[in-house]
C-alpha positions in Angstrom: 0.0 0.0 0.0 1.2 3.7 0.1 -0.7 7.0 0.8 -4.3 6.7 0.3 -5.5 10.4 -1.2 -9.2 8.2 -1.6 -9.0 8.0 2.0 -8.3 11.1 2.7 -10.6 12.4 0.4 -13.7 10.6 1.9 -12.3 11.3 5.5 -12.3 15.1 4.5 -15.7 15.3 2.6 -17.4 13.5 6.4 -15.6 16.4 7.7 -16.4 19.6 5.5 -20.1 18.2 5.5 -20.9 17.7 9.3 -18.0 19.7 11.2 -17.2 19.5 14.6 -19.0 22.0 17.3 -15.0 22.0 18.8 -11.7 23.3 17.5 -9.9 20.3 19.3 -12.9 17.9 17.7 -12.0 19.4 14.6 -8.2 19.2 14.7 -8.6 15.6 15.8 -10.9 15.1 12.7 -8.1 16.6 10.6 -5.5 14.0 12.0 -7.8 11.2 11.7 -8.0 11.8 8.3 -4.5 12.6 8.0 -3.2 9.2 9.7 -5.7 7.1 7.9 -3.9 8.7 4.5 -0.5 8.1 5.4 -0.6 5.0 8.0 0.5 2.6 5.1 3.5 5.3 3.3 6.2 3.8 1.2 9.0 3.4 2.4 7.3 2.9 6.2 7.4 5.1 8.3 7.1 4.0 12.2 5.8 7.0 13.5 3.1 8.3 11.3 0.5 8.4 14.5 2.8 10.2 16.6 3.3 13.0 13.6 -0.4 12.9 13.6 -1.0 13.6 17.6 1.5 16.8 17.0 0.0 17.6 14.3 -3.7 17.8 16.2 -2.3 19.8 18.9 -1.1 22.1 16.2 -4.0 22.6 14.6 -6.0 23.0 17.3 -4.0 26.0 18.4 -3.9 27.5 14.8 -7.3 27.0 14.8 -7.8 29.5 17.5 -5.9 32.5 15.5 -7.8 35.1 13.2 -5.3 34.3 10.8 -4.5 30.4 10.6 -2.7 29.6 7.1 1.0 29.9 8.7 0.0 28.3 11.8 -1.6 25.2 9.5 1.5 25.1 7.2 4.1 25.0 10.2 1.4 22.1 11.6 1.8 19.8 8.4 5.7 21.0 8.1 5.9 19.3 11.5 3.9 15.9 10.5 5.9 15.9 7.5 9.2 16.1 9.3 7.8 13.8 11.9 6.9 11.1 9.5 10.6 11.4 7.8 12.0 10.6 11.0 10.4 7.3 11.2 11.9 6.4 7.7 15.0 4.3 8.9 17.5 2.1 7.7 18.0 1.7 4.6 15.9 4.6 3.9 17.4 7.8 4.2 14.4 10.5 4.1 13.6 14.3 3.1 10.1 15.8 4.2 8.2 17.8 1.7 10.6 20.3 1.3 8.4 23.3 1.3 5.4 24.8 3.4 1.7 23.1 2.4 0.8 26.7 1.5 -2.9 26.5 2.4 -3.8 30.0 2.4 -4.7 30.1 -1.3 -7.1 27.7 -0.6 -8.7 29.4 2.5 -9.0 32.3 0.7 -11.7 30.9 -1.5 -15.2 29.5 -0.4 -15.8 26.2 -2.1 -19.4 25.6 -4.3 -20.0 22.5 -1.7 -18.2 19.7 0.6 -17.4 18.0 -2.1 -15.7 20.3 -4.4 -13.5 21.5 -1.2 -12.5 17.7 0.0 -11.8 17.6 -3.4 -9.2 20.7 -3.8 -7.5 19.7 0.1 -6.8 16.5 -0.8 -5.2 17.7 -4.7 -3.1 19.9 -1.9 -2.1 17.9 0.7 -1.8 14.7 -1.4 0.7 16.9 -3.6 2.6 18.0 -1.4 3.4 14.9 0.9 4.7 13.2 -2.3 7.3 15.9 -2.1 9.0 14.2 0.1 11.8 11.9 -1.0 13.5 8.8 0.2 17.7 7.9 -0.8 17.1 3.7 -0.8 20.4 2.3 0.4 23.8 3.4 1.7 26.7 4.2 -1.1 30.0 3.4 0.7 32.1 6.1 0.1 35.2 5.3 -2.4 
């Protein structure tokens, strides 16, 4: 298996159509739907639910602020670096290199739930394929 953008996609279209009445309900949503994506990523990564706790308690902070899309980015930069970490021998791993850069997407209202599980997943899904893996060790010569 590898990352599951039809999971995600479902997980963030229950989401978008019945939100939470909480900011902590909703950030847990958020890394429910996140884990259930990326719980099977190739190469393996042994800590994709712990990436996924941090990355609820950061979004449940950014959550609170006026203006969130930083706050959101820095959240998935975390998970991202998170997940890397748990990447071991013989992979040698890079996260997504740069920010999620969700504020283009807050900035618009979408049509329906649908259309916006739709345009989070093309995002996210995206950008955690920016991440790379080195397979192997070259011995140095």
């Amino acid at each position: 298996m590898a990352l599951n953008p039809a999971s995600l996609q479902s997980s963030l279209l229950s989401l978008f159509s019945n939100p939470p009445a909480s900011r902590a309900a909703c950030a847990q949503a958020w890394a429910d739907a996140i884990q259930a994506y990326a719980v099977a990523i190739v190469p393996p990564s042994s800590t994709v639910a712990a990436a996924c706790a941090t990355l609820k308690t950061a979004l449940e902070s950014a959550f609170a602020l006026p203006s969130a899309a930083a706050a959101i980015d820095a959240a998935f930069t975390a998970c991202g670096v998170a997940i890397a970490g748990g990447m071991v021998f013989p992979f040698l791993s890079n996260p997504p290199p740069a920010p999620l850069g969700i504020a283009t997407l807050l900035a618009t209202t979408r049509p329906t739930a649908a259309v916006a599980a739709a345009a989070f997943t093309t995002l996210i899904d995206t950008w955690f394929r920016t991440g790379t893996i080195i397979i192997g060790l070259v011995p140095w010569s």
